[in-house]
Residue, then its C-alpha position, 0 to 999 in steps of 0.5 A: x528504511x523505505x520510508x527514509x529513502x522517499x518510497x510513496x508504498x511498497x509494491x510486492x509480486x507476493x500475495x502472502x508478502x503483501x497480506x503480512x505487510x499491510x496487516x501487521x503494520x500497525x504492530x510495527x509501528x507499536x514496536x518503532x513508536x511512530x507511525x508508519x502509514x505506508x501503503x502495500x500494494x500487490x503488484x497486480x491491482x497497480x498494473x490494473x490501475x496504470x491500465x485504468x481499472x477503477x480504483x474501487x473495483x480493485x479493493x484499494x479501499x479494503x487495504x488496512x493502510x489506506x491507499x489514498x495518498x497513493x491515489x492522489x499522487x496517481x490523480x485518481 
């Protein structure tokens, strides 16, 4: 539903929400038979990065749904 109503990622103040989010993505995407790709983001690492934090000091490279097109929509 979030991807049908245009979100870029999915941003979550739960450190257990995003774990389960980010990793068991690709497990959903077996059931629904398409891929989903949306990035999870805990809500600490984004307001890190609205305050310049480098994106590789916060692990976004770590995340098991890539990142990247959050960071690109970001410029950074």
């Amino acid at each position: 539903m979030a991807i049908e109503a245009g979100a870029d990622c999915i941003v979550t103040p739960c450190p257990l929400c995003h774990i389960q989010l980010d990793s068991r993505q690709s497990e959903t995407e077996k059931v629904l038979g398409r891929t989903l790709g949306l990035p999870i983001l805990h809500l600490p690492p984004l307001v890190a990065l609205a305050l310049g934090v480098n994106p590789d000091e916060l692990g976004l490279d770590r995340h098991l749904v890539s990142t990247r097109s959050i960071l690109d929509k970001l410029n950074i």
